[in-house]
C-alpha atoms as a printed R data frame, in Angstrom:
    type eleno elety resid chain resno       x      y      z
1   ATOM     1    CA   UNK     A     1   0.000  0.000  0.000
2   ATOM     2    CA   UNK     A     2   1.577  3.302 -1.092
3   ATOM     3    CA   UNK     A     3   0.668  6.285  1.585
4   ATOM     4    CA   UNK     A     4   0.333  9.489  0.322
5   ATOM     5    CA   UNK     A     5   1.596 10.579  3.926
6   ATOM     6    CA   UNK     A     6   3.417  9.875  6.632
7   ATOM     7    CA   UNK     A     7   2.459  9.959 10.161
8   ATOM     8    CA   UNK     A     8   5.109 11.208 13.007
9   ATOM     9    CA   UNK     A     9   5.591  8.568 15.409
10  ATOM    10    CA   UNK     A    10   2.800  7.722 17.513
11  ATOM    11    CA   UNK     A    11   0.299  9.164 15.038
12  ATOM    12    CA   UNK     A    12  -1.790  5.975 14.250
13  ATOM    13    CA   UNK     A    13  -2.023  5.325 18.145
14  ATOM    14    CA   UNK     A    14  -3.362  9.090 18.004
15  ATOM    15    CA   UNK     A    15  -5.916  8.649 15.421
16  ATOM    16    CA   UNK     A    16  -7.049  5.563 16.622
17  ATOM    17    CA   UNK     A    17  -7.356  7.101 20.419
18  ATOM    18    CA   UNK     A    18  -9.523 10.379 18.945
19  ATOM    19    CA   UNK     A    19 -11.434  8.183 16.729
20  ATOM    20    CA   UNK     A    20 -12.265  5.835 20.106
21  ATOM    21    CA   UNK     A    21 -13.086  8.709 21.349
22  ATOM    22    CA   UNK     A    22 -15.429 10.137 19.071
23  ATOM    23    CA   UNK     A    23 -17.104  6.994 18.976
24  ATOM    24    CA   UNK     A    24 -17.760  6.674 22.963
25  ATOM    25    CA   UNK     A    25 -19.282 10.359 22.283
26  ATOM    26    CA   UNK     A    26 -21.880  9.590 19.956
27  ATOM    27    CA   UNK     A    27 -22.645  6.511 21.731
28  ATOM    28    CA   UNK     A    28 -23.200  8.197 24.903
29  ATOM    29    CA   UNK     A    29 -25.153 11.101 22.816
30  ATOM    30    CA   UNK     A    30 -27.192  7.908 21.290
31  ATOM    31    CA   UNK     A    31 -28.317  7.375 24.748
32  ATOM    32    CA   UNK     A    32 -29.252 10.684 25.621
33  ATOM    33    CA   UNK     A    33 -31.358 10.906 22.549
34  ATOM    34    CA   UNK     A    34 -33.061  7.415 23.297
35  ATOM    35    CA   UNK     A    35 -34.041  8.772 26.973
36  ATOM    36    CA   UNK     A    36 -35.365 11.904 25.261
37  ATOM    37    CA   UNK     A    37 -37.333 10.176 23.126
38  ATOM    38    CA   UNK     A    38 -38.724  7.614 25.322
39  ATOM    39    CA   UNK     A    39 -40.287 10.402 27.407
40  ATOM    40    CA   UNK     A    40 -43.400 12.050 25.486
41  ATOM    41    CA   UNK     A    41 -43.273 15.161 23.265
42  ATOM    42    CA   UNK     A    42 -45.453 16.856 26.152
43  ATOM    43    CA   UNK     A    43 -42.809 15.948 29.191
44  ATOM    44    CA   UNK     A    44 -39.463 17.074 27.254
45  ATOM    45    CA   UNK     A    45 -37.854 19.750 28.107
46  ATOM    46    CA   UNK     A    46 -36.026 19.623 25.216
47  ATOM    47    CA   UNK     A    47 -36.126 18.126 21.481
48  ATOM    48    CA   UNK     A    48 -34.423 14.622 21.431
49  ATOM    49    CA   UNK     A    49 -31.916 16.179 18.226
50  ATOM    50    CA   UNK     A    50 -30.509 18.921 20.571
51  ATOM    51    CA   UNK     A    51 -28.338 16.460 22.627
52  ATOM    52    CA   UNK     A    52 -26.299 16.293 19.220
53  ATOM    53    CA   UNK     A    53 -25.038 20.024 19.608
54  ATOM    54    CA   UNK     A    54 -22.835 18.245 22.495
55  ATOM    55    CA   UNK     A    55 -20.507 17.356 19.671
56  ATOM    56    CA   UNK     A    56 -19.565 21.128 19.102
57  ATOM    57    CA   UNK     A    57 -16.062 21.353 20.339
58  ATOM    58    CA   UNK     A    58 -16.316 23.691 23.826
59  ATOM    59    CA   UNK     A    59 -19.913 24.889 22.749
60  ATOM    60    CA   UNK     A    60 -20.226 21.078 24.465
61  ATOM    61    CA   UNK     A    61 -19.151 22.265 27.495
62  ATOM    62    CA   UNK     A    62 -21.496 24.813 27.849
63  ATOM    63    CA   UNK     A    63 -24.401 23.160 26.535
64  ATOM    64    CA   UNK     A    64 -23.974 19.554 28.977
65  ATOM    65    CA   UNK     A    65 -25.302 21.791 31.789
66  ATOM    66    CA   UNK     A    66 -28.264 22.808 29.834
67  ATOM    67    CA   UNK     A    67 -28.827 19.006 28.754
68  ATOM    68    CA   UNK     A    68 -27.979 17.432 32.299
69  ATOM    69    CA   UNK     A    69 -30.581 20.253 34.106
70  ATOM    70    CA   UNK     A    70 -33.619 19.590 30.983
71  ATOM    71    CA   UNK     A    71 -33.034 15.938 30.688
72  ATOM    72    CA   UNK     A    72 -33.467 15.627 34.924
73  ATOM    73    CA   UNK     A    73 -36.866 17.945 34.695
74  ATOM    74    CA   UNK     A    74 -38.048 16.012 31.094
75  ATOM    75    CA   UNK     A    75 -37.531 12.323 33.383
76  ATOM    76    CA   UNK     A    76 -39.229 13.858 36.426
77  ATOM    77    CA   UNK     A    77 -42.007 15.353 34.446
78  ATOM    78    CA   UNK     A    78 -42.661 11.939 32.781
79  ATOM    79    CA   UNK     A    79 -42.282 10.010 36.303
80  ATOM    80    CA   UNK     A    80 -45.169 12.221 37.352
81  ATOM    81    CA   UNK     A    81 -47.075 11.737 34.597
82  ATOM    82    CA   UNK     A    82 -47.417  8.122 34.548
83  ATOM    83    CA   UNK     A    83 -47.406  7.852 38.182
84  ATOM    84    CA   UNK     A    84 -43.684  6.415 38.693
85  ATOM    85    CA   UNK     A    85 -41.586  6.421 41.988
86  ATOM    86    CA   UNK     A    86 -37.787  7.717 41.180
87  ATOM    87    CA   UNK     A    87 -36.845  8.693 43.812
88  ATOM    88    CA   UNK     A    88 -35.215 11.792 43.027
89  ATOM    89    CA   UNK     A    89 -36.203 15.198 42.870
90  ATOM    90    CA   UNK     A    90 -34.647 15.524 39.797
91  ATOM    91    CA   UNK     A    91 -33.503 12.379 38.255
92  ATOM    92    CA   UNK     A    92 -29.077 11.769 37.773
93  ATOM    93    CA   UNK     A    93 -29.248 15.750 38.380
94  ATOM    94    CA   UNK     A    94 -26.356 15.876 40.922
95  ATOM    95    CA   UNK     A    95 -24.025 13.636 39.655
96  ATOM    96    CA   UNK     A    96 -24.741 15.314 35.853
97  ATOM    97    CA   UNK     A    97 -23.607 18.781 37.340
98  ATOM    98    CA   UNK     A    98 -20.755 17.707 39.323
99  ATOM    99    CA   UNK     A    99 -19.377 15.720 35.976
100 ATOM   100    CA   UNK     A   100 -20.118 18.915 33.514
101 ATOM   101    CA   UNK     A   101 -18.192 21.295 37.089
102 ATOM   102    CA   UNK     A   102 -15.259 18.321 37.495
103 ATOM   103    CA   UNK     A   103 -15.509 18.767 33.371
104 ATOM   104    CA   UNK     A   104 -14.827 22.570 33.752
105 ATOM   105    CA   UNK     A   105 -11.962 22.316 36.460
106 ATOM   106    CA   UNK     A   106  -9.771 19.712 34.304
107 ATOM   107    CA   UNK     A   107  -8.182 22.877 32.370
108 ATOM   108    CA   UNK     A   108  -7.015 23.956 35.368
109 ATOM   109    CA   UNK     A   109  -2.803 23.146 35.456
110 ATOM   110    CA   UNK     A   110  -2.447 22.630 39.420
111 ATOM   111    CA   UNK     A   111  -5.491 19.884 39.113
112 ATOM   112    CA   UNK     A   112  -6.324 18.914 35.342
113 ATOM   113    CA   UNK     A   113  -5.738 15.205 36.106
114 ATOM   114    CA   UNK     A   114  -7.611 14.938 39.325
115 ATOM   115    CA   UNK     A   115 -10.297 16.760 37.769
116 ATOM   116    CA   UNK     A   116 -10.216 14.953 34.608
117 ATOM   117    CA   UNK     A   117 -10.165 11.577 36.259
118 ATOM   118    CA   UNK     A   118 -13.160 12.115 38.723
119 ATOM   119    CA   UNK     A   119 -15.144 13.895 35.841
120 ATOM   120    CA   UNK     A   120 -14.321 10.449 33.911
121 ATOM   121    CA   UNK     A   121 -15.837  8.373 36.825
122 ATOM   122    CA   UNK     A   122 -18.807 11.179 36.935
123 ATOM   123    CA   UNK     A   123 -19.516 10.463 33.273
124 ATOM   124    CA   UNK     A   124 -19.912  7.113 33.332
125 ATOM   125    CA   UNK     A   125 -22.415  7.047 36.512
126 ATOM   126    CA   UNK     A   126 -24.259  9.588 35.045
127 ATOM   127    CA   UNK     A   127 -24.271  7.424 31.673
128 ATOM   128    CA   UNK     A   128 -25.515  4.269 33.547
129 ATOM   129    CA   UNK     A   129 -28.138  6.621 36.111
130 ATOM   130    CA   UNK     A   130 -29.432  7.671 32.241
131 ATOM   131    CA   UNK     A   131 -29.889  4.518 30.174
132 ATOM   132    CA   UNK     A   132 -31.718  3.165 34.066
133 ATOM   133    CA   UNK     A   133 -34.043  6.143 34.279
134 ATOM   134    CA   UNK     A   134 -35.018  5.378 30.422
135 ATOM   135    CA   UNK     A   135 -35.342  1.556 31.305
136 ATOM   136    CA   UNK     A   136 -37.794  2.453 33.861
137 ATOM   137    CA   UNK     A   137 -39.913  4.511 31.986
138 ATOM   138    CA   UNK     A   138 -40.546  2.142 29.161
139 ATOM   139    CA   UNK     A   139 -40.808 -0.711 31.096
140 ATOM   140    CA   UNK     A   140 -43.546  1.166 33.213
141 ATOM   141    CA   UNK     A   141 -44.536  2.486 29.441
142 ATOM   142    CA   UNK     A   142 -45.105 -1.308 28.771
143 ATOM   143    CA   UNK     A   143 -47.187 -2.555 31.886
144 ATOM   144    CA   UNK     A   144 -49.324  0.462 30.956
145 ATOM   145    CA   UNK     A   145 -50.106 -0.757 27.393
């Protein structure tokens, strides 16, 4: 195979590690959207296409607090509707804000890696809090039917 380039050392381990990357991203995005649109049009806060704006390099940022606070009031709003026990007062709520905050503090030099890390472990709980808050409403969806 003749390349029409050449990478500097390291590079393919780069573009594979940004591609992986970008991947997790729309994955996790994927999941917002499905939560979004397993609540009805009348409970979201939000459309189910806006959670792809997150993809806007540090427009993200920003808008991950707006998507963390409407997606929390969007589940709680269908909860009520359909008469569901969450327990929350506003469903993954906390643990979104202190991931998009913990997010926000890793460009800080003196703790970028303590922030990054714990925002990391933030993500992911708030990821899995997500996909079990949508499991909940369509199973009760389901019984209902």
């Amino acid at each position: 195979m003749i390349l029409l380039f050449s990478l500097p050392a390291g590079g393919e381990f780069i573009i594979m590690l940004v591609l992986g990357l970008l991947l997790t991203k729309i994955f996790y995005v994927l999941a917002l959207q499905s939560t979004l649109k397993a609540i009805s049009i009348e409970n979201r806060k939000m459309p189910a296409r806006n959670v792809w704006l997150l993809l806007i390099p540090l427009f993200g940022t920003v808008w991950h607090f707006f998507i963390v606070s409407r997606l929390a009031d969007s589940i709680k709003a269908e909860a009520i509707s359909k008469n569901i026990l969450i327990g929350e007062p506003r469903p993954a709520y906390n643990i979104g804000i202190a991931m998009c905050i913990l997010n926000c503090l890793s460009v800080i030099p003196a703790i970028n890696i303590y922030a990054a890390m714990a925002s990391l472990i933030c993500w992911i709980l708030y990821w899995v809090k997500i996909i079990g808050f949508k499991n909940v409403l369509l199973n009760a969806r389901t019984k209902l039917d």
